[in-house]
LOZA-37851 format. One record per residue (C-alpha): x, y, z. Coordinates in steps of 0.05 Angstrom, whole numbers, padded with zeros to 5 digits, always signed. Each point is the difference from the previous one (the first is absolute). Example, Ala and Ser with C-alpha at 12.3 -4.5 7.8 and 13.67 -1.06 7.14 Angstrom:
REM LOZA-37851
+00246-00090+00156+00027+00069-00013
***
This chain:
REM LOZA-37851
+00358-00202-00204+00068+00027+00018-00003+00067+00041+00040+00035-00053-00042-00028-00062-00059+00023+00047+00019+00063+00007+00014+00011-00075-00070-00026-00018-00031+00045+00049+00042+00066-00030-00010-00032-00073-00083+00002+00018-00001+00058+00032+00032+00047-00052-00037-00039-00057-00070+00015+00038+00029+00067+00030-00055+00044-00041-00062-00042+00010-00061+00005+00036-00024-00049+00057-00042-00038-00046+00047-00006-00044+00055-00021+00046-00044-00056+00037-00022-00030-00072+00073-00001-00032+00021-00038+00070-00042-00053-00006+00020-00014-00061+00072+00023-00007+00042-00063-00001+00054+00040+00042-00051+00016+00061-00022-00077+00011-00051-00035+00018-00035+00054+00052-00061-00002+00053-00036+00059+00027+00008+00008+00076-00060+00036+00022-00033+00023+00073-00051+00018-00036-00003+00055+00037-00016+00085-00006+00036+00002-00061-00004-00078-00025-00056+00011-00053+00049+00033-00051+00047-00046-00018-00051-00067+00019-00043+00042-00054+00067+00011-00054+00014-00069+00015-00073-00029-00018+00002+00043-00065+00067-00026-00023+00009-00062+00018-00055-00027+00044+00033-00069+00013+00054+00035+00039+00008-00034+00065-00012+00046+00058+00020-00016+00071-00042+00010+00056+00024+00001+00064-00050-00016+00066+00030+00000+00058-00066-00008+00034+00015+00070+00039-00030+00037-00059-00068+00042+00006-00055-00032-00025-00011+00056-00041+00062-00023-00044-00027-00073-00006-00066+00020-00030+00041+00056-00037+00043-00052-00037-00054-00059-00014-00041+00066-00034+00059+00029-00041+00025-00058-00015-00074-00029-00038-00008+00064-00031+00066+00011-00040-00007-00076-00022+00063-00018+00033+00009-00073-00015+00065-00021+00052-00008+00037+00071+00045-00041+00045-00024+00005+00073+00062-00018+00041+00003-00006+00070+00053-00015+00055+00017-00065+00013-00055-00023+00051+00054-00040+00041+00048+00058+00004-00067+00045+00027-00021-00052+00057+00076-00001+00018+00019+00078-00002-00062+00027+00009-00058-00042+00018-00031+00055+00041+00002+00058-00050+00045+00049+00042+00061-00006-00045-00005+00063-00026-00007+00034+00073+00073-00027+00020+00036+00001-00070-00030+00027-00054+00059-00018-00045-00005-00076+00019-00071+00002-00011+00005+00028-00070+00058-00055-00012-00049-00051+00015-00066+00029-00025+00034+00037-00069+00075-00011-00016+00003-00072+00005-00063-00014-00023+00011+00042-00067+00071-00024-00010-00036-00067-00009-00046+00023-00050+00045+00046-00042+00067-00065-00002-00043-00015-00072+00014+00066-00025+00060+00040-00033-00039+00061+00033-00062+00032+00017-00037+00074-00007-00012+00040+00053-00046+00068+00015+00063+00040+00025+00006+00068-00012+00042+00065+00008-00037+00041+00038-00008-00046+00047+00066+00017+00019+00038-00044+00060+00060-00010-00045-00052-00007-00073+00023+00072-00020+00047-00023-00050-00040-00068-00017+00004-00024-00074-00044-00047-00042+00040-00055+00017+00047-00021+00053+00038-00056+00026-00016-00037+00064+00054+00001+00039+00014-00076+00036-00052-00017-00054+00020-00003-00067-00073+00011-00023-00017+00072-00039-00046+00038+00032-00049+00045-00052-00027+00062+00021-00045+00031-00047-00023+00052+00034+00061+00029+00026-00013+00073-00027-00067+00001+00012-00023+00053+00052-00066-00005+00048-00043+00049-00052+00017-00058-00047-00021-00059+00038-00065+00030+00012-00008+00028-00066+00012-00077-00028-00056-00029+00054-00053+00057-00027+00007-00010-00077+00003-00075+00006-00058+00007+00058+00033-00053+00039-00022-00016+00067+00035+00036+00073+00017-00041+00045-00054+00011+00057+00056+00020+00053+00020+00051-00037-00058+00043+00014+00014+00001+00072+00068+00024-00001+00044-00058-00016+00047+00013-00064+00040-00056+00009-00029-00069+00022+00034-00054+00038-00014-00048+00058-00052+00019+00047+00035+00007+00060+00060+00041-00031-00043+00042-00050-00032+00070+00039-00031+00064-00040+00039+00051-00023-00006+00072+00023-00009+00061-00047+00073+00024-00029+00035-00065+00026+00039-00045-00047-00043-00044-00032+00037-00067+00033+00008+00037+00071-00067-00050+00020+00038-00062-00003+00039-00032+00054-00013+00067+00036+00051+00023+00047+00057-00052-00026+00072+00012-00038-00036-00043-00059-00029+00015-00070+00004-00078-00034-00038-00057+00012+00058-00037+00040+00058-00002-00053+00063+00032-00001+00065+00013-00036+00074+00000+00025+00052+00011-00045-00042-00033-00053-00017-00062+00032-00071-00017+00026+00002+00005+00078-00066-00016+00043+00000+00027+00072-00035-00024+00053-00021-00066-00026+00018-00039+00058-00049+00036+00054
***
């Protein structure tokens, strides 16, 4: 679609769902003609279980893309297999990196010690860009408060370098409401959680988070970084560091 009919369709949606809860949102897109055919991207990670539990009760058949980049905790592999059987979803999609790219840029697993941008190019972006080309857009767990340029996120958005929509239900939501959704529904934690991890990502880049820090200050500790390898210049989709 043409960046200007894009951007229209992403206004038009979200002043015509401007009022609506994150339910509501999330079953209107995946069946609003406008929004396209849509997948759910999901970590499943600290906060995963809400939306992989909205998207079992409205439409169950909903792909959902999984990303290993065989760096994550094991935790997260039994975590998925588990929450994935009990909210009936019927298309997980496991994707992984291509395994010729990994014994060429990586073979020995350090990657992520010399460039942790290239590393997520090869273990995330590329892989997922793969995955998603079927797709007019996909849903994703982002949220406000949050922050690191989501304090003015909206329900929907255009992907810049893209042209996919990108749905984000649960924009408005605050923490008391994520957790407040897991203990109504009784949904499972993710195991990780209890031991001071927030937000869950590769082994190697993911550490604990300390009392009154922000809640994503635990991964790629110590770096200028926030996103899982991609980045935006003047609109266009730029990758950094993919030739280390």
């Amino acid at each position: 679609m043409p960046l200007n009919d894009l951007d229209r369709t992403v206004a038009s949606l979200n002043e015509r769902y401007r009022h609506h809860s994150a339910t509501s949102v999330l079953a209107h897109a995946l069946r609003d003609p406008d929004a396209g055919d849509l997948a759910l991207v999901s970590s499943f990670g600290a906060e995963s279980v809400v939306l992989l539990h909205m998207v079992s009760v409205a439409k169950r058949d909903t792909p959902v893309i999984f990303l290993d980049t065989q760096l994550l905790f094991a935790e997260t592999l039994v975590y998925q297999q588990e929450v994935s059987e009990r909210l009936g979803l019927t298309d997980v999609r496991v994707i992984h990196a291509d395994q010729a790219a990994l014994a060429r840029t990586d073979p020995d697993q350090t990657l992520h010690q010399r460039d942790t941008d290239a590393c997520c190019d090869l273990r995330k972006t590329v892989p997922l860009q793969k995955a998603l080309a079927p797709f007019d857009g996909w849903i994703t767990g982002r949220k406000r408060f949050h922050g690191n340029g989501r304090e003015a996120l909206e329900f929907f958005e255009v992907e810049p370098g893209t042209g996919r929509i990108k749905v984000n239900p649960l924009a408005h939501w605050r923490r008391e409401d994520v957790q407040t959704y897991m203990e109504e529904n009784r949904l499972p934690r993710h195991p990780l959680v209890a031991k001071g991890y927030p937000s869950i990502g590769c082994m190697p880049c993911t550490s604990p988070v300390k009392e009154g820090e922000d809640i994503r200050a635990g991964r790629w500790r110590g770096e200028e970084k926030s996103e899982c390898g991609i980045h935006f210049v003047d609109g266009k989709l730029v990758r950094t560091g993919v030739n280390a």
